[in-house]
Backbone of each chain as ProteinMPNN parsed JSONL, in Angstrom:
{"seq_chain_A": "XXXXXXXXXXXXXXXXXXXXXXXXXXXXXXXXXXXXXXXXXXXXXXXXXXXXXXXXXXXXXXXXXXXXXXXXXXXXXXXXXXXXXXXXXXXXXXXXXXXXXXXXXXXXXXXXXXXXXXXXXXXXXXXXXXXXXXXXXXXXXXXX", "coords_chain_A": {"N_chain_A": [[41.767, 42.912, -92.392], [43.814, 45.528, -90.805], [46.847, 45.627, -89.622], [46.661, 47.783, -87.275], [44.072, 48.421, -86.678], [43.352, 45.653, -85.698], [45.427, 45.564, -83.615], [43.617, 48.132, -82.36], [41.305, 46.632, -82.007], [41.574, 44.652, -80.519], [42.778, 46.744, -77.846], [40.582, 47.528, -77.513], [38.524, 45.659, -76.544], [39.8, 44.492, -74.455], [40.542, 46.146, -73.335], [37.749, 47.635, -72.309], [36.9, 45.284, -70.731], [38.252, 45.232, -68.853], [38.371, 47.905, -67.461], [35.865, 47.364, -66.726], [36.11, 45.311, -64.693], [37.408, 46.631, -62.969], [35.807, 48.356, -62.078], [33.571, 46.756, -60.796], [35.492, 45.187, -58.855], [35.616, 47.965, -57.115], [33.145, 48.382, -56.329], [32.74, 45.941, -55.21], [34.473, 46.078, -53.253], [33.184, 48.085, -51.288], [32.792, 50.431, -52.475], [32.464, 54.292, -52.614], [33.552, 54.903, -50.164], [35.366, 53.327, -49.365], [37.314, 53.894, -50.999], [38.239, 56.109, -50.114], [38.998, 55.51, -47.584], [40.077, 53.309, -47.106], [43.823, 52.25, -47.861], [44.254, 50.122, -48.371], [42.957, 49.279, -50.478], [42.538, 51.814, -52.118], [44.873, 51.402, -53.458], [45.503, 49.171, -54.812], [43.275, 49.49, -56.895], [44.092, 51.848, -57.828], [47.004, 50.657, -59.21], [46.247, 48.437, -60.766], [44.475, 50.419, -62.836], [47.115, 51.631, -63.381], [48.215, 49.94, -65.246], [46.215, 49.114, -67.001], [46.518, 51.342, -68.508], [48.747, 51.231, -69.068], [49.137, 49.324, -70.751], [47.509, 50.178, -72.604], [48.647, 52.208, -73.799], [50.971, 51.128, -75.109], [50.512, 49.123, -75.918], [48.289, 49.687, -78.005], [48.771, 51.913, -79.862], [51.007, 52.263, -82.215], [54.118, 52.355, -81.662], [56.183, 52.461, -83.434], [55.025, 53.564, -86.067], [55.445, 54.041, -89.472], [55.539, 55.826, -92.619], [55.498, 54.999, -95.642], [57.565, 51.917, -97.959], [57.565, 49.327, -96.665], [57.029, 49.618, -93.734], [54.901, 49.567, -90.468], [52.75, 50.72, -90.611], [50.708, 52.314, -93.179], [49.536, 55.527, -94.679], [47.322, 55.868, -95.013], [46.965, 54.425, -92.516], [47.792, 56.338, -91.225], [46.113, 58.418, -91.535], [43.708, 57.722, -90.187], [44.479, 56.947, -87.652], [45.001, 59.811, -86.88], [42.564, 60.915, -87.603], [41.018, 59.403, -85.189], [41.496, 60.843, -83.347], [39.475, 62.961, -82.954], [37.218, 61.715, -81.746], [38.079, 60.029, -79.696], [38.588, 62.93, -78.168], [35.91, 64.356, -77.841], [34.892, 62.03, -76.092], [36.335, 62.05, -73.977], [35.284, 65.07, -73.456], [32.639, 64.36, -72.987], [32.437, 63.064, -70.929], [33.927, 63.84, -68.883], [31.725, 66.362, -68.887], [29.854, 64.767, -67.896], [30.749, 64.015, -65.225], [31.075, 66.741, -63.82], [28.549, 68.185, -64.145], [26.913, 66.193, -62.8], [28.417, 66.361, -60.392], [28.63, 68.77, -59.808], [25.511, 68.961, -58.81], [25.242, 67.026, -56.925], [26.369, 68.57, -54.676], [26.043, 71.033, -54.752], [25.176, 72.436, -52.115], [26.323, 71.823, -50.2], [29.05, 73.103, -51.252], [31.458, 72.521, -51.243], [33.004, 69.96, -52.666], [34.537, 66.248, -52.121], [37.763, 65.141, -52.022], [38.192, 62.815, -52.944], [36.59, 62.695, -55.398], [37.502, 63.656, -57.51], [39.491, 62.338, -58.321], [38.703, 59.917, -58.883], [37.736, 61.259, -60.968], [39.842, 61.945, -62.927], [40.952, 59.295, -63.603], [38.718, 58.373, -64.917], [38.374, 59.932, -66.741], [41.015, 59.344, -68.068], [41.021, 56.834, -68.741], [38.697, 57.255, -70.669], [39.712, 58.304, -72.744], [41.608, 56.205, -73.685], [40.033, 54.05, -74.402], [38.567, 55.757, -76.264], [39.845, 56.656, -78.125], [40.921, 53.808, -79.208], [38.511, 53.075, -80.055], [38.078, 55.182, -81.714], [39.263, 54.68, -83.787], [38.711, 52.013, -84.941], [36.131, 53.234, -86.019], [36.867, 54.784, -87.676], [38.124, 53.599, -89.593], [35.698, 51.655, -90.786], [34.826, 53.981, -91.982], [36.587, 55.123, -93.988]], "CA_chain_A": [[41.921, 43.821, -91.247], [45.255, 46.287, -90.638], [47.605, 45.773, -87.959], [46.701, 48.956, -86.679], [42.569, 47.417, -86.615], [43.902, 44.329, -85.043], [45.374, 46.477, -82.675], [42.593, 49.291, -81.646], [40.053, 45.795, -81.442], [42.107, 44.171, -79.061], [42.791, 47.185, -76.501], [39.405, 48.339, -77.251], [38.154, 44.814, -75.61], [40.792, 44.681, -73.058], [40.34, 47.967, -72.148], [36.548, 47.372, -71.651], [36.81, 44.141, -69.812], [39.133, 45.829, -67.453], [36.962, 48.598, -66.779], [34.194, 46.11, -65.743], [36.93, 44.323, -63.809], [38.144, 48.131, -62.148], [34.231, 48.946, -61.722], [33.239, 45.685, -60.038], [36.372, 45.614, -58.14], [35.775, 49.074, -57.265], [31.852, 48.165, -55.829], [32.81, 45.272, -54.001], [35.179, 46.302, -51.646], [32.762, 49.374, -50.295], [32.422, 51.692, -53.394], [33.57, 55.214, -52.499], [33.995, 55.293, -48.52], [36.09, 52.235, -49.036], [38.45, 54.313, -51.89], [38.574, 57.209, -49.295], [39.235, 55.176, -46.228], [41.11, 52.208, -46.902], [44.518, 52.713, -48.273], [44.734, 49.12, -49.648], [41.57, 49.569, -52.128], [42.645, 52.734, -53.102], [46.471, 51.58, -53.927], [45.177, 48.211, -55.838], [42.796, 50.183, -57.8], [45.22, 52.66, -58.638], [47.856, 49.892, -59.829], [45.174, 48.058, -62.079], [44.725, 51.21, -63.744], [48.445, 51.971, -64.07], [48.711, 48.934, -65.711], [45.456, 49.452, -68.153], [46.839, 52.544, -69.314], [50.304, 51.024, -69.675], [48.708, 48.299, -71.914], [46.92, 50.656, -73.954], [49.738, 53.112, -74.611], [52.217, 50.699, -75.709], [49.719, 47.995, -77.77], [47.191, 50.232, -78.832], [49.125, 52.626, -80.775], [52.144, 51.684, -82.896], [55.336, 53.153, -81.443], [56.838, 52.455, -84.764], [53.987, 53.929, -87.235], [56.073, 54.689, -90.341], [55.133, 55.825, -93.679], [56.397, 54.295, -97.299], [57.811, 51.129, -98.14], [58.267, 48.263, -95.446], [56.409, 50.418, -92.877], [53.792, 48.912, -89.803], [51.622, 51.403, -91.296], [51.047, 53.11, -94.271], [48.906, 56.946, -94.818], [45.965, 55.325, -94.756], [46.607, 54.143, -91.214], [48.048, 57.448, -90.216], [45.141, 59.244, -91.366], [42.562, 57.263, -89.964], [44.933, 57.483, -86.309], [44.672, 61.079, -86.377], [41.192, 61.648, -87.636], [40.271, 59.008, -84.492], [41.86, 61.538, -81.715], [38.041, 63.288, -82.262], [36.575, 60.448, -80.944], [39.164, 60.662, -78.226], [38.403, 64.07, -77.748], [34.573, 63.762, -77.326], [34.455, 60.608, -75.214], [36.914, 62.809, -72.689], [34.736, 66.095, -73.212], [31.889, 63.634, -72.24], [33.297, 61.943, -69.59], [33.988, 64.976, -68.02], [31.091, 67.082, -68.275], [29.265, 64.605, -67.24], [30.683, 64.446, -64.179], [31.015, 68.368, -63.333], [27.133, 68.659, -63.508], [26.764, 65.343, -61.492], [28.942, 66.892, -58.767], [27.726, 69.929, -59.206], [23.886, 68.841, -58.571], [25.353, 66.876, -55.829], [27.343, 68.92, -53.706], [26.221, 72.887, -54.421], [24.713, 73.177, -50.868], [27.628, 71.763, -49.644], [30.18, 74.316, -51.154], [32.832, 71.71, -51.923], [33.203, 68.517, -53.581], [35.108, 65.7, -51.501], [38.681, 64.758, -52.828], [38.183, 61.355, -53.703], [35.82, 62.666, -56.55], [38.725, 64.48, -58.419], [40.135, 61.188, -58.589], [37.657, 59.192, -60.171], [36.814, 61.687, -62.439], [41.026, 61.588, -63.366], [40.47, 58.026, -63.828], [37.654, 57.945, -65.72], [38.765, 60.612, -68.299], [41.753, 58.758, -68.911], [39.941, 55.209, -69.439], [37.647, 57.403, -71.936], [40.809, 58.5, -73.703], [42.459, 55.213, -74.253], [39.176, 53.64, -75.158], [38.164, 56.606, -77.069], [41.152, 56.476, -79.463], [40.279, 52.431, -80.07], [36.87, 53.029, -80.46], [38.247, 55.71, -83.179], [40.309, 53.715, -84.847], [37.685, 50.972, -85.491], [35.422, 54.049, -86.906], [37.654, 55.466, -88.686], [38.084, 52.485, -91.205], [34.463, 51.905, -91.387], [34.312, 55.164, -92.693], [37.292, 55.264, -94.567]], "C_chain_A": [[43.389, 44.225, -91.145], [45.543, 45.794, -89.281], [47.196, 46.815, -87.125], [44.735, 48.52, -86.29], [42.616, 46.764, -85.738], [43.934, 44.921, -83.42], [44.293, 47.205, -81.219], [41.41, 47.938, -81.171], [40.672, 45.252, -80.53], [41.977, 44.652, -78.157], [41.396, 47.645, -76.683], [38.472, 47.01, -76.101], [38.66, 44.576, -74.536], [40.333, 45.328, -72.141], [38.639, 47.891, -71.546], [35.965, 46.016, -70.686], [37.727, 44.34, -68.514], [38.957, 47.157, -67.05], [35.902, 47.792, -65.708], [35.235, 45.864, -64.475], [37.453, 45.7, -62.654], [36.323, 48.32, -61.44], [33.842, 47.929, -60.7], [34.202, 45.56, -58.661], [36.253, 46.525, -56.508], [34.165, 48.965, -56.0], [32.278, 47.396, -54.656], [33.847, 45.423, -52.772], [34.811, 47.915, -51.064], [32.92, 50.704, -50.952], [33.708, 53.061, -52.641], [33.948, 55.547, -50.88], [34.986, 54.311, -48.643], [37.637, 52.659, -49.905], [38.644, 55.504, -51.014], [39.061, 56.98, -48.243], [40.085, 54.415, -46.474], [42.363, 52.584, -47.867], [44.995, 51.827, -49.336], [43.701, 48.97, -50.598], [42.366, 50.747, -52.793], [44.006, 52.268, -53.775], [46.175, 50.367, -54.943], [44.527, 48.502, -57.249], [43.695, 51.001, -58.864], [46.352, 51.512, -59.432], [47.264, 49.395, -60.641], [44.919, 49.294, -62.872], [45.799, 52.231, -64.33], [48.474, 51.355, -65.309], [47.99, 48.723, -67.186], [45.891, 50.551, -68.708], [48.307, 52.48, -70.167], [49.949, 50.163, -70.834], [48.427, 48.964, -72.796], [48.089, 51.627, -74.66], [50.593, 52.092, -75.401], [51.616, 49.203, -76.573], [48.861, 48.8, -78.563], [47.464, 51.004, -80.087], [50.615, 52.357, -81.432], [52.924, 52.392, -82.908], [56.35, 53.345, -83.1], [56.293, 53.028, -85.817], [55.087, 55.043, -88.058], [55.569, 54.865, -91.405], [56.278, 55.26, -94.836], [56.729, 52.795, -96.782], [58.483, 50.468, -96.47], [57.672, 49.456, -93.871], [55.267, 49.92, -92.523], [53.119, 49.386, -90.345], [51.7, 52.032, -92.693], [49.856, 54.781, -93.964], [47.938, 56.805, -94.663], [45.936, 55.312, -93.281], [46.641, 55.395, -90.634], [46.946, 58.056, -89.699], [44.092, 58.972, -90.21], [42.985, 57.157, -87.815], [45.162, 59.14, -85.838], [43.347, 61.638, -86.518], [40.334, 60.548, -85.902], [40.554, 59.836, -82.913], [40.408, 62.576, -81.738], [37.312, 62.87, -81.769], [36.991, 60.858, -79.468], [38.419, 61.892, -77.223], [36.928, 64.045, -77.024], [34.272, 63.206, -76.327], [35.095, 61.727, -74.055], [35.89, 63.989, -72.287], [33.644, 65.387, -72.343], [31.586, 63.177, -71.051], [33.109, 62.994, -68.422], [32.955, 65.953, -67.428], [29.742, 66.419, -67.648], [29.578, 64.499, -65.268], [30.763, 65.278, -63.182], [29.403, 68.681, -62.791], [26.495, 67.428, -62.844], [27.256, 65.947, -59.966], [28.177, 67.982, -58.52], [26.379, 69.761, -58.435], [23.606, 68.258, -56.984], [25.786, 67.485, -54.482], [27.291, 70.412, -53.702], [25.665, 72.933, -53.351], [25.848, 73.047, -50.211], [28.912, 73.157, -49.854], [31.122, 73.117, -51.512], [32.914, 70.196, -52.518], [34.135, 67.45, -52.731], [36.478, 64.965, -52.051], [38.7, 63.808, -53.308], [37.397, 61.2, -54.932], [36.805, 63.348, -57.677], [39.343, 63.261, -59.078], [39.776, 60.539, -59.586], [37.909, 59.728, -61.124], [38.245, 61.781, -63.446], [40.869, 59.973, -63.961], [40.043, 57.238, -65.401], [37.818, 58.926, -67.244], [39.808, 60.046, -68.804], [41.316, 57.176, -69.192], [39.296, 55.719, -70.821], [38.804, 57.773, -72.769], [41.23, 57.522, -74.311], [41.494, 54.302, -75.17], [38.327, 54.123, -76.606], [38.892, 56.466, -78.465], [41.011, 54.785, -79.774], [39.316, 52.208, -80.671], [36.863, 54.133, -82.243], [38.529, 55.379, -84.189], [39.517, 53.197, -84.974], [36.799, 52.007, -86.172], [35.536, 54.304, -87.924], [37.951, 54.482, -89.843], [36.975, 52.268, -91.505], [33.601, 53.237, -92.272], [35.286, 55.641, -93.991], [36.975, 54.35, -96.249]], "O_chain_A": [[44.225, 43.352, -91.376], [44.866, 45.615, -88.269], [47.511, 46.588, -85.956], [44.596, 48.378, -85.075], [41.949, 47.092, -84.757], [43.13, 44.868, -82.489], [44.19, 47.027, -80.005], [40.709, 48.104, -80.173], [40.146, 45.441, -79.433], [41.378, 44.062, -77.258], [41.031, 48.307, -75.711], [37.892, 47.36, -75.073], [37.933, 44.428, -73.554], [39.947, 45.298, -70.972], [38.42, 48.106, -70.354], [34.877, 45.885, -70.125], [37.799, 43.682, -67.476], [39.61, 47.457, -66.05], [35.473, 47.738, -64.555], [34.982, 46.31, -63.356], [37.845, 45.42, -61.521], [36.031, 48.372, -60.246], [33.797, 48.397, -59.563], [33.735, 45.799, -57.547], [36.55, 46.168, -55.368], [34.254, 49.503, -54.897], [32.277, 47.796, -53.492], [33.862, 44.916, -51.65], [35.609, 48.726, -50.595], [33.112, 51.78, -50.384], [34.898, 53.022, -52.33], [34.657, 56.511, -50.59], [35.757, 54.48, -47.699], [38.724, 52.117, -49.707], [39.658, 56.049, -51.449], [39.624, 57.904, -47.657], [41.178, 54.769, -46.03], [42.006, 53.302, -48.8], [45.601, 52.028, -50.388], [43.957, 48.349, -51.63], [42.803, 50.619, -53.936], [44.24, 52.888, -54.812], [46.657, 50.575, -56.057], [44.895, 48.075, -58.343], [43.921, 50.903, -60.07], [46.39, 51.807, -60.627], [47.634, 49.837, -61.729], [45.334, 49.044, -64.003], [45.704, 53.128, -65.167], [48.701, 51.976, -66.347], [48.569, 48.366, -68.212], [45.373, 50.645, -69.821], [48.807, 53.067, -71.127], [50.539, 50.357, -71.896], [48.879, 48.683, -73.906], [48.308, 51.703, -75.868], [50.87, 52.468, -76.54], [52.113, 48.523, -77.47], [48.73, 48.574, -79.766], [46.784, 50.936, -81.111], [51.42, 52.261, -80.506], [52.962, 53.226, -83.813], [56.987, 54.298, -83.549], [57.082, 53.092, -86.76], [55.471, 56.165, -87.73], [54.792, 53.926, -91.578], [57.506, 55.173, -94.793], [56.405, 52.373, -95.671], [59.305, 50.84, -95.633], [58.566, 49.891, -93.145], [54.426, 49.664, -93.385], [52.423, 48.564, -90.942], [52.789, 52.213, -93.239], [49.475, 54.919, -92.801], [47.355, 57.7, -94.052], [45.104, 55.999, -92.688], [45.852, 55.73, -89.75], [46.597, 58.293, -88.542], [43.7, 59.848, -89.44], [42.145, 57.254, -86.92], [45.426, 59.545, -84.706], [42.931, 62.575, -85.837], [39.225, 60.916, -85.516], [40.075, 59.597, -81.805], [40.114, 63.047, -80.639], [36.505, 63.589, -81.18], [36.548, 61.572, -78.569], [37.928, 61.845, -76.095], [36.794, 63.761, -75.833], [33.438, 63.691, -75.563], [34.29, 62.227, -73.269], [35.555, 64.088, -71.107], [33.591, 65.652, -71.142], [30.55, 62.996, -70.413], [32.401, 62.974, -67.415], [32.93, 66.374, -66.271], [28.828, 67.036, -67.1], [28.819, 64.824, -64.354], [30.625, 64.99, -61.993], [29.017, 69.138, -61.714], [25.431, 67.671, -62.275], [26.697, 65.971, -58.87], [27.401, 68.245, -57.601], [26.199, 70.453, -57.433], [22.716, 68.508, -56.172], [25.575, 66.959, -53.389], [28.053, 71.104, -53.025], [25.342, 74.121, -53.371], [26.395, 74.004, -49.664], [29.445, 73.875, -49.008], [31.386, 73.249, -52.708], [31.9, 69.807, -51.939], [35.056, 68.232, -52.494], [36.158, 63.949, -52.668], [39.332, 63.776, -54.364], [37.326, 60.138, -55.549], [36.398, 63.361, -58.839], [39.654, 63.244, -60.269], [40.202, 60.474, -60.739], [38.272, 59.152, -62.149], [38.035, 61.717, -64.658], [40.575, 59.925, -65.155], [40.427, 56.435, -66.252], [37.482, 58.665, -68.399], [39.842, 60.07, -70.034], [41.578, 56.683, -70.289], [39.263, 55.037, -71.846], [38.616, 57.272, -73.878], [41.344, 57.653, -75.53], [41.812, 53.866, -76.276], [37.775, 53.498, -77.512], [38.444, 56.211, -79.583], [41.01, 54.618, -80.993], [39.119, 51.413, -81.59], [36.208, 54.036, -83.281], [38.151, 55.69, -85.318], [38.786, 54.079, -85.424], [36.608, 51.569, -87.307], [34.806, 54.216, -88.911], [37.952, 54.864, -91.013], [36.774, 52.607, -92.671], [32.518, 53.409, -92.832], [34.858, 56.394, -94.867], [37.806, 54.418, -97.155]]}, "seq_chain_B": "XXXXXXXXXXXXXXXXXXXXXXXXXXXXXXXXXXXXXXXXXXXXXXXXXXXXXXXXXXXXXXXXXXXXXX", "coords_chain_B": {"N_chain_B": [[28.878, 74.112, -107.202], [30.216, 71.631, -108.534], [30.871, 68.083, -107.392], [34.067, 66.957, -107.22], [35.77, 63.493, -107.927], [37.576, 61.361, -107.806], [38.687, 59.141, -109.705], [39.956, 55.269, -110.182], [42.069, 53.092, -112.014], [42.959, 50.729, -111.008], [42.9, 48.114, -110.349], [41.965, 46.652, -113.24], [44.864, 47.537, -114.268], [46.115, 46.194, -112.608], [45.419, 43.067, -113.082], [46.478, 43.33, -116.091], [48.834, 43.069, -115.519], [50.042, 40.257, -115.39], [48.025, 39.439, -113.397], [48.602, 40.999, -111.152], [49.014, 40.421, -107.528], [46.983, 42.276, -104.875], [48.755, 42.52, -102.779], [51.347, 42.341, -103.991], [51.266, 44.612, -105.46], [50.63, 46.528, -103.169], [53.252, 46.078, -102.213], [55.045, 47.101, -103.834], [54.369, 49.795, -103.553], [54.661, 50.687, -101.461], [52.342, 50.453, -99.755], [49.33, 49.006, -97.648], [47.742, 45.673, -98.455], [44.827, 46.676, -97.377], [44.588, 49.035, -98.075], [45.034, 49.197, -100.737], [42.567, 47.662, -101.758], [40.557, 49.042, -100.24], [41.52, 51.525, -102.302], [40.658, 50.582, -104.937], [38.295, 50.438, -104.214], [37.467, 52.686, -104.451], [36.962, 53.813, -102.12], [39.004, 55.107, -100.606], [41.039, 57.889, -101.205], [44.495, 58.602, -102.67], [47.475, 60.339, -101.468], [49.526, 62.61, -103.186], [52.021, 61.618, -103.167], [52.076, 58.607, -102.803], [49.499, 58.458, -104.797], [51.751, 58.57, -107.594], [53.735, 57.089, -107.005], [52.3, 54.226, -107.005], [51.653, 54.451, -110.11], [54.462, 54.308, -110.724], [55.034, 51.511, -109.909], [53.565, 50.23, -111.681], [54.486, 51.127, -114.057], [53.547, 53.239, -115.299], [52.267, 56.667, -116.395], [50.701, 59.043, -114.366], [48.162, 60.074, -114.976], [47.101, 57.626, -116.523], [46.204, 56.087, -114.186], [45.158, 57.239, -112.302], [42.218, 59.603, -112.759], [40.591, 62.751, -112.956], [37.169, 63.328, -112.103], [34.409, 65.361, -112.7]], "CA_chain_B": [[29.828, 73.462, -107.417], [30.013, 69.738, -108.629], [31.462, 66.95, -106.341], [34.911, 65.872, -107.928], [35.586, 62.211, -107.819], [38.974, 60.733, -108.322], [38.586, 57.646, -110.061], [41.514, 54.657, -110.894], [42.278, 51.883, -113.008], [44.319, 49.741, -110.456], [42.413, 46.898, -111.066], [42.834, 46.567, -114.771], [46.228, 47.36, -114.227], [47.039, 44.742, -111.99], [45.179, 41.984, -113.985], [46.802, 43.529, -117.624], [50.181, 42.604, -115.33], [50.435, 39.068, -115.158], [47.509, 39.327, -112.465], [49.641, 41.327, -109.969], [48.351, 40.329, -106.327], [47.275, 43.401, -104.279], [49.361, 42.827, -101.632], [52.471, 42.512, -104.404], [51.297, 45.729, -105.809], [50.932, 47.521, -102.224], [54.543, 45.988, -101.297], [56.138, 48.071, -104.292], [54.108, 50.949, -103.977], [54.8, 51.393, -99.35], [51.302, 50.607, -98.96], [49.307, 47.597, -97.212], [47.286, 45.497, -99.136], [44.095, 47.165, -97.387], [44.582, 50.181, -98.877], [44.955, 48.747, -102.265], [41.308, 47.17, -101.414], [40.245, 50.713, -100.555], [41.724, 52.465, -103.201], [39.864, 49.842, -105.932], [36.625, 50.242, -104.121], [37.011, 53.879, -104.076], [36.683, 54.142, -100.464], [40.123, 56.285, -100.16], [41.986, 58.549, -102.367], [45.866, 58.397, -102.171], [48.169, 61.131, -101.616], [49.791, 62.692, -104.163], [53.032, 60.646, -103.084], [51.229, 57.227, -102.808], [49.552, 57.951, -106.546], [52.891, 58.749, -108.24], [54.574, 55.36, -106.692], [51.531, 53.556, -107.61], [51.731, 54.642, -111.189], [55.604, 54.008, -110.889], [54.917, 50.366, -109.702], [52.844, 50.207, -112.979], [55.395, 51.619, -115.053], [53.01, 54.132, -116.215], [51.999, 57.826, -116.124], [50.055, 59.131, -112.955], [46.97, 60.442, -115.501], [46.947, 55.928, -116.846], [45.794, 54.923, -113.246], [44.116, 58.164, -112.038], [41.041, 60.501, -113.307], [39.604, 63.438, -112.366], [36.346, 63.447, -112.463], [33.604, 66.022, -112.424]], "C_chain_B": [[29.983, 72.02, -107.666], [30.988, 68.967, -107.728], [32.586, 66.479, -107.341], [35.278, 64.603, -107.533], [37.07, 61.698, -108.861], [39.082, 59.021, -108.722], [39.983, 56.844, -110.441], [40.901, 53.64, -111.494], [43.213, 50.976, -112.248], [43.46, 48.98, -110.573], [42.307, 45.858, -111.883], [43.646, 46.483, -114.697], [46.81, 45.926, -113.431], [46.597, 43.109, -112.852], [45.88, 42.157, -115.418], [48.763, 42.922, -117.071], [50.685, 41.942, -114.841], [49.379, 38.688, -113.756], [48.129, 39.68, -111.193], [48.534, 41.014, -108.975], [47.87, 42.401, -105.697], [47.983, 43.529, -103.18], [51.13, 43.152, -102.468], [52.01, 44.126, -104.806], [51.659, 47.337, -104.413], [52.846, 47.272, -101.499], [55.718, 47.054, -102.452], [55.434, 49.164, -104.1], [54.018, 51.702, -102.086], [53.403, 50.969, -99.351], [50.516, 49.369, -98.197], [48.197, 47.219, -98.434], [45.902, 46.157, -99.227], [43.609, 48.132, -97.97], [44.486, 49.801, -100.22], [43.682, 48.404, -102.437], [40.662, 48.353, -101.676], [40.127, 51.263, -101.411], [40.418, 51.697, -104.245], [38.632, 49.759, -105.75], [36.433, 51.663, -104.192], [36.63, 54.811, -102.9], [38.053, 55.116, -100.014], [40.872, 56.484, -101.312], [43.209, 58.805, -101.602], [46.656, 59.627, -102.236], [48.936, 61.14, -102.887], [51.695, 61.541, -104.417], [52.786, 59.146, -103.706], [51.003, 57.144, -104.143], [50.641, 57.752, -107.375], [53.586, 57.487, -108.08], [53.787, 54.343, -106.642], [51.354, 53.407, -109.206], [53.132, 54.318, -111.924], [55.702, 52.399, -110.698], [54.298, 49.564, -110.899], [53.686, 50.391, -114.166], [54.473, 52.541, -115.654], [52.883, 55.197, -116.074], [50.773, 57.473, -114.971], [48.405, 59.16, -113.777], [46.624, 58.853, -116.556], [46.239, 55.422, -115.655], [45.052, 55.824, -112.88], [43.379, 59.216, -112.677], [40.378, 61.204, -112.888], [38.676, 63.277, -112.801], [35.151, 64.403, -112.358], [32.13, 66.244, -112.347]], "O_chain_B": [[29.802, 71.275, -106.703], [32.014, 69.574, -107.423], [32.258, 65.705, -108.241], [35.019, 64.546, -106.331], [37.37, 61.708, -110.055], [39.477, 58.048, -108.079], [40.96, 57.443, -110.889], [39.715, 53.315, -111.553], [44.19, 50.495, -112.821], [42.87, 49.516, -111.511], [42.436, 44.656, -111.65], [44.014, 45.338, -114.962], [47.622, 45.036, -113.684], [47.418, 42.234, -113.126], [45.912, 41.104, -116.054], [49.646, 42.538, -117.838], [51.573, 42.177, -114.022], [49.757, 37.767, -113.031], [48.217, 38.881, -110.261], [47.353, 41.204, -109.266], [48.398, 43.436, -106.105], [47.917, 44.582, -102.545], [51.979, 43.868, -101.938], [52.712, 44.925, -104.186], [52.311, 48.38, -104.466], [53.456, 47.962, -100.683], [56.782, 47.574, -102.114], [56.076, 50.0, -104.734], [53.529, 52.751, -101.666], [53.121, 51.415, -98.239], [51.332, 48.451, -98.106], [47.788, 48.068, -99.226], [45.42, 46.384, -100.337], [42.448, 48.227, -98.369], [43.548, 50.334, -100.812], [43.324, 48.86, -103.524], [40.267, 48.764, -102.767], [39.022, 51.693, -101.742], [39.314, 52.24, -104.29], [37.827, 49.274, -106.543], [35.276, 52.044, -104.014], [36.209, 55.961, -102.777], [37.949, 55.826, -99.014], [41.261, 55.675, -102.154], [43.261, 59.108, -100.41], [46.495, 60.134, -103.346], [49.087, 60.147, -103.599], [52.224, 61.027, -105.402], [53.194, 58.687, -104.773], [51.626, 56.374, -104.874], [50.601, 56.692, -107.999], [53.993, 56.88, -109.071], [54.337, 53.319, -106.238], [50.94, 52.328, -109.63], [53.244, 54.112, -113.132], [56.564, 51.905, -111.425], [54.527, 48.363, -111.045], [53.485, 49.751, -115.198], [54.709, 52.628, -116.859], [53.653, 55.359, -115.128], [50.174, 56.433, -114.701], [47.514, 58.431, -113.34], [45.781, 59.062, -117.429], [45.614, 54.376, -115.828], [43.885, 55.46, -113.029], [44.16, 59.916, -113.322], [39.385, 60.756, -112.315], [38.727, 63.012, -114.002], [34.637, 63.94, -111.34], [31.687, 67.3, -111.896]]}, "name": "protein", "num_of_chains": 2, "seq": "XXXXXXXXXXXXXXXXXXXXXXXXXXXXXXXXXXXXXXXXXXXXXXXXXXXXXXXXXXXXXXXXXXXXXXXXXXXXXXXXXXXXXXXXXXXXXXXXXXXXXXXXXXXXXXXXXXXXXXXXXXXXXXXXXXXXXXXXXXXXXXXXXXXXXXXXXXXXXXXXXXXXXXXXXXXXXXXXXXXXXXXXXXXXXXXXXXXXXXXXXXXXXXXXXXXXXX"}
């Protein structure tokens, strides 16, 4: 297994055990009236997923990724870290439209959507990003 | 149109040279040992950089370790 493997399996478990842990979280202290009303749910929440996003940027992907001799990575890795930003891509497109025609379905009599759903859905597209790009990376060598 | 298929000889080569390891072979040639794995299973073809300093790690010509194939 590559450092760069090593890597994407780590935050890819991380990152999905701290989801659960954001989701659960997220339920038990009163779902979404409790992220709209209370100021200390919404500010805890929000800091746990500063903090998952800070993890994944700065383990997941190798600030250093150099090519040639004596280099974390080599061309192989590069490739296989740029062919996994379609993954990426996807999981976000996903992410997203699923929750456009969720809102939508919910909320066209209404006329507007309630701000605390903008949020989430910020959230939740960047969770599918960070996971997306681990989940690529592990592909991307099985295919490689 | 036929499917070309870039075949090597790193394999051979590294056993004809004193049994080079693949991790000694990927440490002169920039690459990790995985890739060397790869390359020998055929699972990835190497830039034209990568072949050339694989064939240089060999001491040999680029058309000794790689083969087009058609």
């Amino acid at each position: 297994m590559t450092s760069l493997q090593r890597r994407a399996l780590v935050s890819l478990v991380v990152g999905l055990v701290w989801t659960a842990v954001l989701v659960v979280l997220f339920v038990s202290r009163g779902g979404i009236e409790a992220f709209a009303s209370d100021d200390s749910t919404r500010v805890l929440l929000s800091v746990l997923f500063v903090l998952m996003l800070l993890f994944t940027a700065f383990f997941g992907v190798p600030w250093k990724a150099r090519k040639g001799p004596g280099g974390d990575v080599d061309e192989r890795d590069l490739s296989v870290l740029q062919r996994a930003t379609q993954v990426q891509l996807i999981a976000v497109m996903l992410t997203l439209a699923g929750w456009v025609i969720a809102l939508t379905e919910c909320y066209w009599d209404e006329g507007a959507v309630p701000v605390v759903w903008p949020n989430l859905m910020m959230y939740s597209a960047l969770i599918a990003s960070a996971l997306g790009q681990s989940l690529g990376v592990l592909i991307g060598y099985r295919r490689s | 149109m036929d499917v070309a298929v870039i075949r090597n000889s790193i394999r051979r080569l590294r056993f004809e040279r004193g049994e080079m390891t693949q991790e000694e072979l990927g440490r002169l040639a920039g690459c990790t040992r995985q890739t060397v794995i790869a390359l020998e299973q055929g699972r990835y073809v190497p830039s034209l950089e990568l072949a050339f300093r694989i064939a240089r790690a060999f001491g040999v010509s680029l058309e000794d370790v790689f083969r087009y194939e058609e």
